[in-house]
mmCIF file of the C-alpha atoms, coordinates in Angstrom:
data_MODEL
# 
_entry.id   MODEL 
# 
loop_
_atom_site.group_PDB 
_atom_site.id 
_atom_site.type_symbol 
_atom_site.label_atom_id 
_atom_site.label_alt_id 
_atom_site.label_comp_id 
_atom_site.label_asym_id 
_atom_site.label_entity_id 
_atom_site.label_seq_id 
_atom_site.pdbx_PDB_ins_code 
_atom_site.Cartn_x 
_atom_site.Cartn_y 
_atom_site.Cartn_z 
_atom_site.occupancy 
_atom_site.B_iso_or_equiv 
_atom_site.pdbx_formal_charge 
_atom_site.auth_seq_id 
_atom_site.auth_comp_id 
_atom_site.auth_asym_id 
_atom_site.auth_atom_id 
_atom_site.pdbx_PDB_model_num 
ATOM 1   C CA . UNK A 1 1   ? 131.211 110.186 98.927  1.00 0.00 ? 1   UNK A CA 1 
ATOM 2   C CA . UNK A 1 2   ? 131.247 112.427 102.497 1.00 0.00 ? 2   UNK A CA 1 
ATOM 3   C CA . UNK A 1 3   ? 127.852 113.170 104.028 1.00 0.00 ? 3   UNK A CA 1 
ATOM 4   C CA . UNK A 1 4   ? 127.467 116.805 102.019 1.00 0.00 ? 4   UNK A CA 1 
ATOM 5   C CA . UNK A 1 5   ? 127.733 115.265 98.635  1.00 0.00 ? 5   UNK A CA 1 
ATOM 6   C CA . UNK A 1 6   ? 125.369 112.108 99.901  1.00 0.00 ? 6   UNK A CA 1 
ATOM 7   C CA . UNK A 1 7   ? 122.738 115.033 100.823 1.00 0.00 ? 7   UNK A CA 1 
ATOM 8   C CA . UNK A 1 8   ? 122.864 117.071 97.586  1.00 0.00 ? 8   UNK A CA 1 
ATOM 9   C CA . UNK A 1 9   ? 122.332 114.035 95.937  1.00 0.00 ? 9   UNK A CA 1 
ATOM 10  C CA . UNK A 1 10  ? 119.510 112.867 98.032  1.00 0.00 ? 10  UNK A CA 1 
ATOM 11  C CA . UNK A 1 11  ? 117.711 116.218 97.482  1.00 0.00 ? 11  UNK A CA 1 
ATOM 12  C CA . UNK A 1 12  ? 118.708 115.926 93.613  1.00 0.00 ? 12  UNK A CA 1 
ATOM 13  C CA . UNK A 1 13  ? 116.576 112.457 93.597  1.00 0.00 ? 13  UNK A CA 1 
ATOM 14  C CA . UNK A 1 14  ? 113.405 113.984 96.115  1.00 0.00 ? 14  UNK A CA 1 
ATOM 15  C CA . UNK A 1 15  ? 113.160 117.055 93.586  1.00 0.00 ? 15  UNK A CA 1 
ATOM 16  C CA . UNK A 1 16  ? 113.351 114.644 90.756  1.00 0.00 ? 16  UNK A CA 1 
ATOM 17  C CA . UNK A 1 17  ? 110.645 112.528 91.796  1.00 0.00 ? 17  UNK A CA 1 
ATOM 18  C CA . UNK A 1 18  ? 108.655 115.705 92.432  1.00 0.00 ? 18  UNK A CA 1 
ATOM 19  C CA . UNK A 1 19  ? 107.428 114.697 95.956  1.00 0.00 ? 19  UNK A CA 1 
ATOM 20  C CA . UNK A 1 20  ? 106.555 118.322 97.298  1.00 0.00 ? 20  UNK A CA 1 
ATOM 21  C CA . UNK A 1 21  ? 103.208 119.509 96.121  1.00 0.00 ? 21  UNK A CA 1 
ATOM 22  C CA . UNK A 1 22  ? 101.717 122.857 96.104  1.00 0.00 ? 22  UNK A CA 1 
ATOM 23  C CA . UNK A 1 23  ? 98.351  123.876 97.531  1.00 0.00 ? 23  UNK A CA 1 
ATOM 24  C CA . UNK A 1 24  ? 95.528  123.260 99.941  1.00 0.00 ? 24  UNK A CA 1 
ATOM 25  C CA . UNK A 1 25  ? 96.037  119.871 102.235 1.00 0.00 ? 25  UNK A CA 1 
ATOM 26  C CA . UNK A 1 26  ? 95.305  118.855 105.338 1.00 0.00 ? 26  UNK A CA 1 
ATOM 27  C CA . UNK A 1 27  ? 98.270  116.955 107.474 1.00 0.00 ? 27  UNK A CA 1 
ATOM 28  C CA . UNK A 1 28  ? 97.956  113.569 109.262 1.00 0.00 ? 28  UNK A CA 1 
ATOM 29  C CA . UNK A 1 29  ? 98.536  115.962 112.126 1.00 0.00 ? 29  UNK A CA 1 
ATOM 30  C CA . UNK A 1 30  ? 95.405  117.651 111.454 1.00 0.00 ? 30  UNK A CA 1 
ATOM 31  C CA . UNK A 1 31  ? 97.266  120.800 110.773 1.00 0.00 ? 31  UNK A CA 1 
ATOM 32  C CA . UNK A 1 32  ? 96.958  122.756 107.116 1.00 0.00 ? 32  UNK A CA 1 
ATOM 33  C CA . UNK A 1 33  ? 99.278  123.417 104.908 1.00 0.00 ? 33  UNK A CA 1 
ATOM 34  C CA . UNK A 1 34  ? 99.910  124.918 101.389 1.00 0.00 ? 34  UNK A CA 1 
ATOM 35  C CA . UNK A 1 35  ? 102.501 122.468 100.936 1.00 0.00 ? 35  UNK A CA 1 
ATOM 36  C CA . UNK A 1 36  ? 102.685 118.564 101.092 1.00 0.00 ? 36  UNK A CA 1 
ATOM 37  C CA . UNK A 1 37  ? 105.688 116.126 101.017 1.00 0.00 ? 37  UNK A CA 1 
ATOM 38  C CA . UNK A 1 38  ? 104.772 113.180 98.898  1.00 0.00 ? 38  UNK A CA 1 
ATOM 39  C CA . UNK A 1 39  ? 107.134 110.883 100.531 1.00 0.00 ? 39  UNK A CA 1 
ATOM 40  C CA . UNK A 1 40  ? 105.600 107.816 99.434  1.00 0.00 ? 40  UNK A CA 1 
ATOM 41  C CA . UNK A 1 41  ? 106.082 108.917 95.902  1.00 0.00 ? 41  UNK A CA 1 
ATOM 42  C CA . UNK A 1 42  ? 109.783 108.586 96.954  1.00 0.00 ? 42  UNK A CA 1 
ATOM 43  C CA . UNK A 1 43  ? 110.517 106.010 99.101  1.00 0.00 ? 43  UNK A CA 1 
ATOM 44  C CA . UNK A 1 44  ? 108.895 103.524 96.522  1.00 0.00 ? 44  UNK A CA 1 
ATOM 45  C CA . UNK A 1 45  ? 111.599 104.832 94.016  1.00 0.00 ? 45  UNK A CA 1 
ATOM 46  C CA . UNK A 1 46  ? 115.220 102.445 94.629  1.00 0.00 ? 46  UNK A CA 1 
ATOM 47  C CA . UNK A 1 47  ? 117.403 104.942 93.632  1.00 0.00 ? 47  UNK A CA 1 
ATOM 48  C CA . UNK A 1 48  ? 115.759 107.667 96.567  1.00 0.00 ? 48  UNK A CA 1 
ATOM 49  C CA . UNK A 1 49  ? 116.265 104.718 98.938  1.00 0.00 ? 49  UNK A CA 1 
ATOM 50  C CA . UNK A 1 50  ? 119.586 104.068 98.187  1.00 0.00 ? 50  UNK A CA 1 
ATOM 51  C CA . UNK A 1 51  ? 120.709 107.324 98.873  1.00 0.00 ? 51  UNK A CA 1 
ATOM 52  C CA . UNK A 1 52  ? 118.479 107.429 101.889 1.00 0.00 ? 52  UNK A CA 1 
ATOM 53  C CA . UNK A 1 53  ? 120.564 104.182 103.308 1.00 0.00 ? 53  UNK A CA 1 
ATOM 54  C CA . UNK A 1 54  ? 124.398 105.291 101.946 1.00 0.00 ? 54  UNK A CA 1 
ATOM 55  C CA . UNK A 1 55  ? 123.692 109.075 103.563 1.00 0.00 ? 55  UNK A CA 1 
ATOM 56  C CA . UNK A 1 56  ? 122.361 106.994 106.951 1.00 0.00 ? 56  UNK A CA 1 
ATOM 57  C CA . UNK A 1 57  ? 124.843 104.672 106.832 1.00 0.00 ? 57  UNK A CA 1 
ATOM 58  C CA . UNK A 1 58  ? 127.695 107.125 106.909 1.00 0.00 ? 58  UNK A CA 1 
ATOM 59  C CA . UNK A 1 59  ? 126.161 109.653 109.650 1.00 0.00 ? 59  UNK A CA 1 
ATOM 60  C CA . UNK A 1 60  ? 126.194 105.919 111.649 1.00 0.00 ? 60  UNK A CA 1 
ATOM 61  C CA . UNK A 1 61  ? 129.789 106.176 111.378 1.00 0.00 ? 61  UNK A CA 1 
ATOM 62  C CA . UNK A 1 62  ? 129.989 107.611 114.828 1.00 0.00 ? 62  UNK A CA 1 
ATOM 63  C CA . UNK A 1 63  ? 128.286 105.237 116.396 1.00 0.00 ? 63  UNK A CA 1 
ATOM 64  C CA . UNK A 1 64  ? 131.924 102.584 115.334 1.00 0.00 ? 64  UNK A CA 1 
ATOM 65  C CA . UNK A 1 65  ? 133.766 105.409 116.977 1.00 0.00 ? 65  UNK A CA 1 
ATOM 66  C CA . UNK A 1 66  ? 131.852 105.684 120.515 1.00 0.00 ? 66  UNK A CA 1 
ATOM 67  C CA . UNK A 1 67  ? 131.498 101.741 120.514 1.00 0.00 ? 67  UNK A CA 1 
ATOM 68  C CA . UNK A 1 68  ? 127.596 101.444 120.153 1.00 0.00 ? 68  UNK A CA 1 
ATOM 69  C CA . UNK A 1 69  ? 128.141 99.937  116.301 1.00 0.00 ? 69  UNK A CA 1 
ATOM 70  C CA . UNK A 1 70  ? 128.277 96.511  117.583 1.00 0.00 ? 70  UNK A CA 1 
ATOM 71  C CA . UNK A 1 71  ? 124.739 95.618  118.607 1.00 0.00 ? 71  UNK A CA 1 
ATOM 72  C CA . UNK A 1 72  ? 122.885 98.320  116.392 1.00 0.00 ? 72  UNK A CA 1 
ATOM 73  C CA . UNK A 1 73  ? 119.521 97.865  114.919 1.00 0.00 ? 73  UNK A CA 1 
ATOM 74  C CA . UNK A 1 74  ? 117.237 99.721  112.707 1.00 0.00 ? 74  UNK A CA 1 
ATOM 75  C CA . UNK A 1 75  ? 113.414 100.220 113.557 1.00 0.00 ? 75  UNK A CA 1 
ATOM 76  C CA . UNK A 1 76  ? 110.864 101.306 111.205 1.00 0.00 ? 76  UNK A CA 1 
ATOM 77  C CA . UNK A 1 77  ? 107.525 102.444 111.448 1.00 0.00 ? 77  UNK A CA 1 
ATOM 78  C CA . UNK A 1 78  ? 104.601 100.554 109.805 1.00 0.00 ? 78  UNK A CA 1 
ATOM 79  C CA . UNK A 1 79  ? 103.815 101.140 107.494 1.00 0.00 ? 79  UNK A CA 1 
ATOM 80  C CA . UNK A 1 80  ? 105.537 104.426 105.866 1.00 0.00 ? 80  UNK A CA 1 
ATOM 81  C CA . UNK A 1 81  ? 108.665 103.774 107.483 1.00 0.00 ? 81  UNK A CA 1 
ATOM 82  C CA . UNK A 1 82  ? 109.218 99.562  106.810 1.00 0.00 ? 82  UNK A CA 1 
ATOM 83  C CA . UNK A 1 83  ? 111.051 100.066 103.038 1.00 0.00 ? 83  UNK A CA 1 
ATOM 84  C CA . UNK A 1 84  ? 113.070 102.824 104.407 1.00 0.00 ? 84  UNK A CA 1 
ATOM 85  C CA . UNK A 1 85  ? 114.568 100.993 107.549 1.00 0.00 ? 85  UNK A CA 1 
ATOM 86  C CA . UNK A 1 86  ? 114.895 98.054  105.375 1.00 0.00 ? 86  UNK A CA 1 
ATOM 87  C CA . UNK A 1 87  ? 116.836 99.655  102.850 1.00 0.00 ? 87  UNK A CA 1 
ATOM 88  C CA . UNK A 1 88  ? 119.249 100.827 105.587 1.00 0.00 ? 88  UNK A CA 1 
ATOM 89  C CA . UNK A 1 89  ? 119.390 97.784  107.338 1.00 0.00 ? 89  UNK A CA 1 
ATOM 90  C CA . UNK A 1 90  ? 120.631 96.147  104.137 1.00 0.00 ? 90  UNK A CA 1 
ATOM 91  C CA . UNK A 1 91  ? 123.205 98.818  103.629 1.00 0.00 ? 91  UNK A CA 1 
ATOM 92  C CA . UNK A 1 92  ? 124.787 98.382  107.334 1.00 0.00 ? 92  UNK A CA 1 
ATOM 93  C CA . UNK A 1 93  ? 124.201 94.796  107.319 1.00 0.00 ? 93  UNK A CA 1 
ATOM 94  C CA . UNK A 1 94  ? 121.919 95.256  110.369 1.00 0.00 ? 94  UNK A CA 1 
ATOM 95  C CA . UNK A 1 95  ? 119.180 93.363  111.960 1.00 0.00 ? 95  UNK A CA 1 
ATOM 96  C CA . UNK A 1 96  ? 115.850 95.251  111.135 1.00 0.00 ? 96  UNK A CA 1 
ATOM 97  C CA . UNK A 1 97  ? 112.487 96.050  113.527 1.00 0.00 ? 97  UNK A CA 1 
ATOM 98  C CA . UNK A 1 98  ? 109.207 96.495  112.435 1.00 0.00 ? 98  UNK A CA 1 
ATOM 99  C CA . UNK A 1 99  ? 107.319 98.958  115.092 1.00 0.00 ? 99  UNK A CA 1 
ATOM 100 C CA . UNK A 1 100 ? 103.515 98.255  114.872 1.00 0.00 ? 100 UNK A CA 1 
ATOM 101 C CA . UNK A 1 101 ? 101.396 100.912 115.512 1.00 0.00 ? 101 UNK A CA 1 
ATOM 102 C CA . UNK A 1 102 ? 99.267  98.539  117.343 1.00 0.00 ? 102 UNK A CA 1 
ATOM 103 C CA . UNK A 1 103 ? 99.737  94.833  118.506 1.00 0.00 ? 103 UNK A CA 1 
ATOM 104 C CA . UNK A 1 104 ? 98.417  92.012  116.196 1.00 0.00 ? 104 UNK A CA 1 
ATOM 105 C CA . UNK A 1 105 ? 95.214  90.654  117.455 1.00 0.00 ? 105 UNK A CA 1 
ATOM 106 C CA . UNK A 1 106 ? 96.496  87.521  116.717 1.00 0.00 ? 106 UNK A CA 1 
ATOM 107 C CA . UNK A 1 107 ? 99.118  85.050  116.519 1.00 0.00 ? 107 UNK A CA 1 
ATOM 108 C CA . UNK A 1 108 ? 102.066 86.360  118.793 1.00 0.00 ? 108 UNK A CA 1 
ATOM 109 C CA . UNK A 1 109 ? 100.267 89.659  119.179 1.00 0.00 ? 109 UNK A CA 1 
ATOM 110 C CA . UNK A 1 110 ? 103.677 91.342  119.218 1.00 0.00 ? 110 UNK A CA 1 
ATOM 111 C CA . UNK A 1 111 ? 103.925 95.448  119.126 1.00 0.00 ? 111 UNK A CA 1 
ATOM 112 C CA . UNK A 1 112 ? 107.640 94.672  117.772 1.00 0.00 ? 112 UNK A CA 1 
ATOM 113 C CA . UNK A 1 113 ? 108.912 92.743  115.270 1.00 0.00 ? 113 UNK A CA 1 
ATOM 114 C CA . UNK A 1 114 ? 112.437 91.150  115.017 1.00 0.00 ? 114 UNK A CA 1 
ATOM 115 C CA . UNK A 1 115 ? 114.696 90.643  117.829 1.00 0.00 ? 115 UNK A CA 1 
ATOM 116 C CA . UNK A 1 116 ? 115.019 93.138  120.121 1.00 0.00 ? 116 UNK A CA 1 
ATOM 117 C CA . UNK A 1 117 ? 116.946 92.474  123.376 1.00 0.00 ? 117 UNK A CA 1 
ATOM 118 C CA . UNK A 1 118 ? 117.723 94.294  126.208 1.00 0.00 ? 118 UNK A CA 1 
ATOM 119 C CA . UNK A 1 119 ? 120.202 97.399  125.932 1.00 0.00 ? 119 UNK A CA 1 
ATOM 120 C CA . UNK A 1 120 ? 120.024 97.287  121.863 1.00 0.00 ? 120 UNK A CA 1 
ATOM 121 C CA . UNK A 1 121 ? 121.122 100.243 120.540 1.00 0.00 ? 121 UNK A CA 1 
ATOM 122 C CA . UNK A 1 122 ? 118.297 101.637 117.825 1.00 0.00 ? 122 UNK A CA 1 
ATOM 123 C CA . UNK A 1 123 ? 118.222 104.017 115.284 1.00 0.00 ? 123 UNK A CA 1 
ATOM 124 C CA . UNK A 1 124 ? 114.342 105.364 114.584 1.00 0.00 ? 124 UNK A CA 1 
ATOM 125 C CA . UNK A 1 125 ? 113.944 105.837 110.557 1.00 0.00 ? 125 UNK A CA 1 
ATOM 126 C CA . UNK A 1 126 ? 111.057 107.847 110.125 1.00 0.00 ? 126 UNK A CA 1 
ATOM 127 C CA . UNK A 1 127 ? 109.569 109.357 106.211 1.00 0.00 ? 127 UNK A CA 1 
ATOM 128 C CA . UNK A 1 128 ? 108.907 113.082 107.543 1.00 0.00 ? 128 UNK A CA 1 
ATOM 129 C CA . UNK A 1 129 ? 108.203 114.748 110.596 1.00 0.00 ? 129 UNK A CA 1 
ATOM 130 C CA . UNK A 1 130 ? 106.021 117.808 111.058 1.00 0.00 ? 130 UNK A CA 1 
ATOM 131 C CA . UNK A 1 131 ? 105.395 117.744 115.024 1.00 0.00 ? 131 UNK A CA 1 
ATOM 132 C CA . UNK A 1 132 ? 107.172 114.403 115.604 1.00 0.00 ? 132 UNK A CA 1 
ATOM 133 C CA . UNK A 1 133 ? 104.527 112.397 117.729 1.00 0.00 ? 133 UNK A CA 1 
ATOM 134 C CA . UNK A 1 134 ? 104.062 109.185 115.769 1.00 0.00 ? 134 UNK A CA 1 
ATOM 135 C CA . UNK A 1 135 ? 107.478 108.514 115.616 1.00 0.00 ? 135 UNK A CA 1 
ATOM 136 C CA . UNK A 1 136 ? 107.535 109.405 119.473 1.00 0.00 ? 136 UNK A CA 1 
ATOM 137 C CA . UNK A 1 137 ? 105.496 106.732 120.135 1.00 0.00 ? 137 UNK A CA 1 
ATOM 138 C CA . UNK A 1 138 ? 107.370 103.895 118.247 1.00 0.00 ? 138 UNK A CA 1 
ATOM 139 C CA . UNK A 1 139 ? 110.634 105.802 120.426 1.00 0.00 ? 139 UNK A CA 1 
ATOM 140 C CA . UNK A 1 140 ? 108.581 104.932 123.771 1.00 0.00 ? 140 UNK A CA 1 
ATOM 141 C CA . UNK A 1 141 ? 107.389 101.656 122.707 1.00 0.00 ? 141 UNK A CA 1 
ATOM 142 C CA . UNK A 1 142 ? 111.038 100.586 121.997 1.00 0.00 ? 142 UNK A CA 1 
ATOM 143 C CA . UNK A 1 143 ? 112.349 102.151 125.414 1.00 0.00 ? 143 UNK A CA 1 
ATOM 144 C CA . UNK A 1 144 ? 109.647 100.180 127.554 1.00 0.00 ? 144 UNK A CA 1 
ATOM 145 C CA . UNK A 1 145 ? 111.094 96.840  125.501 1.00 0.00 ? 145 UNK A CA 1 
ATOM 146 C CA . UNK A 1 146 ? 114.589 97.831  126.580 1.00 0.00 ? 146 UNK A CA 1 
ATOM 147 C CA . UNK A 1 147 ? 115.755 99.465  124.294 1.00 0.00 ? 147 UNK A CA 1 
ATOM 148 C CA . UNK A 1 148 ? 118.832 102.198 123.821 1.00 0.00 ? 148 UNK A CA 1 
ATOM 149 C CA . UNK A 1 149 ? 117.145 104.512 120.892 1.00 0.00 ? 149 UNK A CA 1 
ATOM 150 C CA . UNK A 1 150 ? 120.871 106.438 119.940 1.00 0.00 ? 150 UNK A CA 1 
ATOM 151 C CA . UNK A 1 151 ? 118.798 108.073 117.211 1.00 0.00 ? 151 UNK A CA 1 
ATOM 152 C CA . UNK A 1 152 ? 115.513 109.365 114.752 1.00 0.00 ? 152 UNK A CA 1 
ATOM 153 C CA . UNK A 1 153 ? 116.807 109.567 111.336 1.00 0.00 ? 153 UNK A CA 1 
ATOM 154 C CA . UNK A 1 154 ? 113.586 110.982 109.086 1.00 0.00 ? 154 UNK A CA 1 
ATOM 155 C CA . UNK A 1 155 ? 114.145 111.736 105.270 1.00 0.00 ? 155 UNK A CA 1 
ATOM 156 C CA . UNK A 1 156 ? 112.242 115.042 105.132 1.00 0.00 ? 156 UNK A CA 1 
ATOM 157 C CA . UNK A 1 157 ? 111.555 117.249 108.483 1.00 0.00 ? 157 UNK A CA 1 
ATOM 158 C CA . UNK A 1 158 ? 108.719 119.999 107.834 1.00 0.00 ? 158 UNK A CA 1 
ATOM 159 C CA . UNK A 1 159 ? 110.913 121.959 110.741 1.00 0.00 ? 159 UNK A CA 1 
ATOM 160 C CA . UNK A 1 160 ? 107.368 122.204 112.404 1.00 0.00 ? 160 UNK A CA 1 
ATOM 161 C CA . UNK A 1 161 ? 107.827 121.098 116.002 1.00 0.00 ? 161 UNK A CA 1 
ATOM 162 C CA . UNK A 1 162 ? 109.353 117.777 115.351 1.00 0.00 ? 162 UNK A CA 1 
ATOM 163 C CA . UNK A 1 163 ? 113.112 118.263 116.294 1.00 0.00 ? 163 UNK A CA 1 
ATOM 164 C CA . UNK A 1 164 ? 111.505 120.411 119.664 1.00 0.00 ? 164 UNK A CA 1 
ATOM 165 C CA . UNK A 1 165 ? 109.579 117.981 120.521 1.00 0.00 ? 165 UNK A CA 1 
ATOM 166 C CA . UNK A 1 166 ? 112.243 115.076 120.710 1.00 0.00 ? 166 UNK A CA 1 
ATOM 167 C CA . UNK A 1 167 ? 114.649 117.156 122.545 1.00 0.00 ? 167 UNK A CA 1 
ATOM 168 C CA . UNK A 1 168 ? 112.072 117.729 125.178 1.00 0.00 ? 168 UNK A CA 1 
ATOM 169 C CA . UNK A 1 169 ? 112.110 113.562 125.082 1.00 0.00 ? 169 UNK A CA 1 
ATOM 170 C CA . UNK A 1 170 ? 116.071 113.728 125.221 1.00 0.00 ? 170 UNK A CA 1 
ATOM 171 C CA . UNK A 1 171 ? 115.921 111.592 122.153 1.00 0.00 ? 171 UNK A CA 1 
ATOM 172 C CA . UNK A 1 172 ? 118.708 112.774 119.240 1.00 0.00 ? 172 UNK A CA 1 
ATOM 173 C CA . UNK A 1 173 ? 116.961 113.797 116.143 1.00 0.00 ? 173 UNK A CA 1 
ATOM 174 C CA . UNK A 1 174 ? 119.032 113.819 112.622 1.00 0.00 ? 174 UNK A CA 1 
ATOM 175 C CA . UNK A 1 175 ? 116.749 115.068 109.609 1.00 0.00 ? 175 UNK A CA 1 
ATOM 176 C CA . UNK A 1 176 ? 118.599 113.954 106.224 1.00 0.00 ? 176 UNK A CA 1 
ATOM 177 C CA . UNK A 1 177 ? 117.061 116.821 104.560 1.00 0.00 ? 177 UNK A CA 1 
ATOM 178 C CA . UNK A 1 178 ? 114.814 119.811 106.121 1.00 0.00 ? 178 UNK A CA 1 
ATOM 179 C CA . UNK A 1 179 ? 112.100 120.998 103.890 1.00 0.00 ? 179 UNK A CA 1 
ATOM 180 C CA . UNK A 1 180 ? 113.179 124.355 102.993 1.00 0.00 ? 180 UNK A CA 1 
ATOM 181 C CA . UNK A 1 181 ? 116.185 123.041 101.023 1.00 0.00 ? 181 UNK A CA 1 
ATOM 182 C CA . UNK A 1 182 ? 113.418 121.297 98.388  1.00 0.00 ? 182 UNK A CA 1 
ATOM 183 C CA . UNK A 1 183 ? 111.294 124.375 98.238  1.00 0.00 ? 183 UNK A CA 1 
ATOM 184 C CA . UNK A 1 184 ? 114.634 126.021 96.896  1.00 0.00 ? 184 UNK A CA 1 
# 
């Protein structure tokens, strides 16, 4: 399947599982909204994963072309983001990273988990973005280890300041699906 059939089906499966809700809510940004994207309610369901990881996988394909396949990783976010990078790391057969949101308080006290050397190249899977900063933070976190972040993948982007905001970062930001085309 090419990338426009992989998307149609992913937003097939995200209107299936119903995971956009209408009405009064309050966003993790603080912001309001009359709408909320249940992604949880989807990235607990296999088959919305799997197409999550075959529609990644083959946007990755670039990344063979320009050389920057070889030593490729995939970083999620705890927690929201963890089954969707792991999905995707098991469909390119690639090492996965676990970003903490803050370091253990014990044991190895590690921010990031996995092996992450210097120059890696990283791709950033993210649930849904409304102004981008959380998964900002993982993208800084990963840069001050040494890191080459190539991309942010997220699932759904509420096209509310996310994609602005990681341009203004000069980090590459690839939305799988935007939210207007599940309103539809």
């Amino acid at each position: 399947m090419n990338s426009n059939d992989l998307k149609s089906k992913l937003i097939e499966l995200l209107k299936e599982v119903n995971c956009v809700k209408f009405g009064d809510f309050t966003l993790a940004s603080g912001k309001k909204s009359d709408y909320y994207v249940d992604i949880k309610k989807a990235t607990t369901n296999p088959k919305v994963l799997k197409a999550v990881a075959e529609l990644t996988a083959e946007l990755c394909e670039e990344f063979k072309e320009n050389g920057e396949y070889e030593n490729l990783k995939v970083a999620g976010v705890e927690l929201g983001s963890v089954s969707i990078a792991t999905a995707v790391s098991l469909e390119l057969e690639k090492d996965l990273l676990i970003v903490r949101k803050k370091a253990k308080s014990y044991g190895t006290k590690n921010k990031i988990e996995g092996e992450l050397n210097p120059n890696d190249n990283i791709i950033v899977m993210e649930d849904v973005t409304t102004t981008g900063g959380s998964v900002l933070k993982a993208v800084e976190e990963l840069k001050e280890s040494g890191a080459n972040v190539k991309a942010v993948f997220v699932i759904v982007d509420r096209l509310d300041g996310a994609n602005e905001l990681m341009e203004e970062n000069n980090v590459r930001f690839i939305p799988l699906v935007e939210v207007n085309e599940l309103k539809e």
